[in-house]
N, C-alpha and C positions, 0 to 999 in steps of 0.2 A: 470232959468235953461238954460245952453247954450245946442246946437245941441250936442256935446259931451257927457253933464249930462243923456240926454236924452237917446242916443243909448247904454249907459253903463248902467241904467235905465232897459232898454229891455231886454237887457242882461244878467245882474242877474236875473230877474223876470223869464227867460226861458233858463235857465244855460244847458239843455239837447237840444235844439233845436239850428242847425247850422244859420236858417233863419237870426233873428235878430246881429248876428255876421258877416255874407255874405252882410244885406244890406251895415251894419257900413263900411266893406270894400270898397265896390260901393262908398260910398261917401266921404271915402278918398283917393280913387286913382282919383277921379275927383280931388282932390286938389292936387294931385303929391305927396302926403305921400307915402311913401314905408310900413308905418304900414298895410294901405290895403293890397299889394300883400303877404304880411306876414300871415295876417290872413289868407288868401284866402289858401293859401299854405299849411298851418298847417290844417284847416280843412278839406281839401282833403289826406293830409296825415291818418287824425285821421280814415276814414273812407274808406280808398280804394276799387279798387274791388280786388280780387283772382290774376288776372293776368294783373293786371295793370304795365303794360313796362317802363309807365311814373317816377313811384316810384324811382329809384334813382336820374333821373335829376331831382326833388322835394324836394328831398334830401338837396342834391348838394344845390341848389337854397338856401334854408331854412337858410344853413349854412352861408352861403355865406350874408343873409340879417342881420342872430346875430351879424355877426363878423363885419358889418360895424353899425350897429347898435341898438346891446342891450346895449350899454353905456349909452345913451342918453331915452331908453325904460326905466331903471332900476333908473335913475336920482341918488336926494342923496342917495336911499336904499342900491345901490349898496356895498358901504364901510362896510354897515355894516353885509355885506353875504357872509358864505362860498361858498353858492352853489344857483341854483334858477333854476325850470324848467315853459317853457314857453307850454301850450296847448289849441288847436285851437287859437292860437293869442294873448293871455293872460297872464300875469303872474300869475302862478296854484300854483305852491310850490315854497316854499323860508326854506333855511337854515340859521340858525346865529349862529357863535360860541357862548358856552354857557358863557364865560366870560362877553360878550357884552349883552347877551337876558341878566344879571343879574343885569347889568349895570344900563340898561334902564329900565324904568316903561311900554315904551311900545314900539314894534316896527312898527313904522307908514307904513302900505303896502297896495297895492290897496285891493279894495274889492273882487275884482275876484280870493284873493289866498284864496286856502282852505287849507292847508296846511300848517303849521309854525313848522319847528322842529329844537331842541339845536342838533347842531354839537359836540359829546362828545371827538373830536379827540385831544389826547394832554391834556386832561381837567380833573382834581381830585379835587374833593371837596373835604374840611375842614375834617379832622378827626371827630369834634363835630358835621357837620353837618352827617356827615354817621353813628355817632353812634343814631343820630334820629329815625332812623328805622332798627327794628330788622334785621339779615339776613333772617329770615323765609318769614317776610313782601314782602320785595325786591324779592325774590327769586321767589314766588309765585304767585305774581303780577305781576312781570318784570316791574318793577318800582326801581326811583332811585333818594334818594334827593339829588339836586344838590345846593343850595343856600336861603337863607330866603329875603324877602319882609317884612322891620318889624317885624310883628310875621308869617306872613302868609310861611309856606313851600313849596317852590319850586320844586315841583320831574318832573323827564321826566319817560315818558311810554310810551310803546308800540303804546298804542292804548287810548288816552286822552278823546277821545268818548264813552269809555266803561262805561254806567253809574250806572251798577251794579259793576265793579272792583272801580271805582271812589269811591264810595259811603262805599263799604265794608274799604276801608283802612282810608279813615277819619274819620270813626266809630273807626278803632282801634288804630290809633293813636291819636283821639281826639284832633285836631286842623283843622285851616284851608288852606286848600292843594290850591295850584295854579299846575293842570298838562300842559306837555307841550310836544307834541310829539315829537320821536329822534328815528334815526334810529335801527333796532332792534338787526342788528351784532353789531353795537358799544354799547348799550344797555346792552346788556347780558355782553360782554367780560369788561366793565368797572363795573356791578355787581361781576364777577369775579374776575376781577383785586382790587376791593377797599376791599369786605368779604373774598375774600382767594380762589385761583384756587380750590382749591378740593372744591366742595360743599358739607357743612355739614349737619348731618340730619337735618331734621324740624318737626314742629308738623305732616304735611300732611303725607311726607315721612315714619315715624313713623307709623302713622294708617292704611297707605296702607299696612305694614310690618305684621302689627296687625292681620288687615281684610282678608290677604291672607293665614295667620300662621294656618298652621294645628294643631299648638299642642295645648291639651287640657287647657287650665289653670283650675287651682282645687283653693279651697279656701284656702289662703295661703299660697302656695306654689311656688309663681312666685317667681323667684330670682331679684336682682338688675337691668339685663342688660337683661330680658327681655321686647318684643314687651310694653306691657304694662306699666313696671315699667318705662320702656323709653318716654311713650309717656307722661303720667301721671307728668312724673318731666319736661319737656318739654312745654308742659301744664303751666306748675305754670313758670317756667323762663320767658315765649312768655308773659303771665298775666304781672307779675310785668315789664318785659321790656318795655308794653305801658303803663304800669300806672295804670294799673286795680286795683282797690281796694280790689274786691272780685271776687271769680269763680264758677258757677254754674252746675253744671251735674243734669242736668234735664230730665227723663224721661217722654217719652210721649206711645202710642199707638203702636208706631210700630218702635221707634225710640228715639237718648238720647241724647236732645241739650249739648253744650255745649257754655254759655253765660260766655261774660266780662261784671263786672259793671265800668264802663266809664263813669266819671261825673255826677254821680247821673241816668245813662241809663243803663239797660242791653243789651249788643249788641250780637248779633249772633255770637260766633265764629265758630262754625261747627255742622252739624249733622250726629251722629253715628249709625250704625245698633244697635238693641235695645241689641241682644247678647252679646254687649261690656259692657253693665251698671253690671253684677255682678261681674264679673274678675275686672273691674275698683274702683266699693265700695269695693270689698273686698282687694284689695289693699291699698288705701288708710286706712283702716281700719287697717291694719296690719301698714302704717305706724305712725298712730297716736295712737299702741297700745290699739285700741277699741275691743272688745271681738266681733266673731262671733253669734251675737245673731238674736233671728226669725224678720223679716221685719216687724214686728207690733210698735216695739220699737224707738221713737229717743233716738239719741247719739250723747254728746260734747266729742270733745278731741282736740289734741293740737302737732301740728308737728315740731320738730326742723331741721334746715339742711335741707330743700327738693329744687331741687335738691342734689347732692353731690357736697363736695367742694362750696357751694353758701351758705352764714351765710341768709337767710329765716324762717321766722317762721310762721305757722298757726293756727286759730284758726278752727274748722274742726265740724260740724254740720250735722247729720245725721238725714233727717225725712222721715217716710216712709209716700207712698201716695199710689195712687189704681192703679198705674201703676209700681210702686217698689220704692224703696228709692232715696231721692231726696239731693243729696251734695253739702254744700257749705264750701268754703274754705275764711275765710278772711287773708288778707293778716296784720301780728301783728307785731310792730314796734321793732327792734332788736336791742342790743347798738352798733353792727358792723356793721350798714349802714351808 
C-alpha cells in the first residue's frame, strides 16, 4: 500500500471528519502538489463561519485551481462525463450521459464519489424499452427504463437508495432492475415527454378519487365511469400490463389488500380502507353477472371485456371469510391476444 493508498484509506473510513482530509493536504503541499491547497480550500469553504470576509477570495482561488487543473484530477473519466462535482477536495458526484452509462458495463470512478447519475438531456429510449413499464409504475415511483443489460432492466430514479421504492417495482415488474440515479427535473419532464404531457389517471389517482367521493355507492348501481368501476378496470389493465396471472382483493381486519400473483408470488399491490371491499365485490359481481346473494355463499363467474375497448377475459371467484368476501380474478386466455 503506497502513502496515497493509505490517506485515501483514512478518508473513506471517516468520510464526515475534515482531519484525515487536512492531514492528506499537509503532505501534499510539502511535495508542491496543488491538490493540497485544493483540499485545504474546499474544506474551509464546506464549513465557514457566518461572516467569514474571506469567502469570496476562496472562491475566486478554488476556481482558479479547477480551471488549471481538474483535467489532469478527472484523468480518462473525464470524456466520459457531462458533468462532475468536486467536495472537500474530492471527486463527490459524477454525471454520464445515458447513452455512454449503457455502453459500458461499468463506469471506473474513484471511491470517494457517492453519487453517479444518467444525464437524460437529449436522451429517449426505445419505444419497446418504455413499453416495459406501465405509466402508472413510472409515474408513481418516478422512475424510468432507460436501456437492458442482457436481461437485467436499467431504470433511472429519483432516489436509487430507496429500498422500499426499489423493491415494490421489482416485485411488480418481476425481473431484475439495475437503478441508477438521474436528475429529478429531467427525470419527470422525460416521464412526461416519453407517456404523454397530460398525465393519465392511474390506479393510485383513481382510489384517492374514490377514498375522498362522497357519494354513496349502493349495490349495483355504480355506473361505468364511476370512482370505482374506474379503479376496479384499472386494476385488471395495471395486473395484466406486468404479467400477473391472477388478482386478489383480500379482506383483513380493518382493511382490503389488494395482491398480484407474480411468478408463482403474491405481491402487495396496495392497501384499501376496509369500506371499499363491498362497493368493489359488488361491482365486480355485477360485472361477471353474479347475483347479489348473502356473504355465507361462494361464487364462480366469468368476465368478458374488462376494461373497455381491451379484448380480457376473467375467470372471477367469490369466497366468503370472517372478515367478508375474499376476490379472485384469474386472468383467461382470449383468441384476441
Amino acid at each position: 500500500m503506497t502513502y496515497d493508498d493509505a490517506f485515501l484509506q483514512a478518508i473513506l473510513e471517516n468520510p464526515d471528519d475534515d482531519a484525515p482530509r487536512l492531514i492528506y493536504a499537509d503532505w501534499l503541499e510539502e511535495r508542491g502538489d496543488p491538490r493540497g491547497e485544493f483540499i485545504r480550500i474546499q474544506c474551509q469553504l464546506a464549513a465557514p463561519s457566518a461572516n467569514d470576509k474571506r469567502r469570496p477570495q476562496l472562491e475566486r482561488h478554488e476556481r482558479d485551481l479547477l480551471a488549471q487543473h481538474q483535467d489532469r484530477w478527472l484523468g480518462k473519466l473525464q470524456p466520459l462525463l457531462r458533468g462532475w462535482v468536486f467536495q472537500r477536495g474530492f471527486l463527490d458526484a459524477i454525471s454520464v450521459p445515458a447513452a455512454i452509462y449503457l455502453q459500458r458495463k461499468a463506469i471506473p470512478h474513484p471511491a470517494t464519489v457517492r453519487r453517479v447519475e444518467v444525464d437524460l438531456d437529449g436522451f429517449d429510449p426505445p419505444l419497446h424499452i418504455v413499453e416495459l413499464v406501465p405509466e402508472s409504475v413510472a409515474r408513481e415511483n418516478v422512475v424510468l427504463p432507460i436501456g437492458l443489460r442482457d436481461r437485467t432492466l436499467v431504470m433511472a430514479a429519483l432516489e436509487p437508495r430507496d429500498t422500499e421504492m426499489m423493491v415494490k417495482v421489482q416485485f411488480i415488474l418481476n425481473r431484475d432492475i439495475e437503478f441508477v440515479a438521474a436528475d429529478g427535473d429531467q427525470l419527470i419532464a422525460a416521464i412526461d415527454r416519453l407517456y404523454g404531457a397530460t398525465e393519465t389517471e392511474s390506479v393510485d389517482s383513481i382510489l384517492y378519487e374514490f377514498v375522498d367521493s362522497a357519494i354513496e355507492f349502493k349495490t349495483g348501481v355504480e355506473d361505468d365511469d364511476s370512482p370505482v368501476a374506474q379503479l376496479i378496470a384499472l386494476i385488471i389493465r395495471e395486473a395484466h400490463d406486468v404479467h400477473a396471472s391472477q388478482i386478489r382483493i383480500r379482506p383483513r381486519a380493518e382493511s382490503v389488500q389488494v395482491l398480484y400473483r407474480l411468478d408463482r408470488q403474491w405481491v402487495e399491490r396496495d392497501v384499501l380502507p376496509k369500506r371499499m371491499l363491498s362497493p368493489i365485490v359488488n361491482r365486480i359481481r355485477r360485472l361477471s353477472g353474479l347475483a347479489f346473494i348473502s356473504e355465507g355463499a361462494g361464487q364462480a363467474g366469468y368476465v368478458r371485456g374488462v376494461p373497455r375497448d381491451f379484448p380480457l377475459d376473467l375467470a372471477v371467484h367469490i369466497q366468503p371469510t370472517k372478515q367478508g368476501p375474499s376476490v379472485t380474478l384469474i386472468f383467461w386466455p382470449t383468441s384476441n391476444e
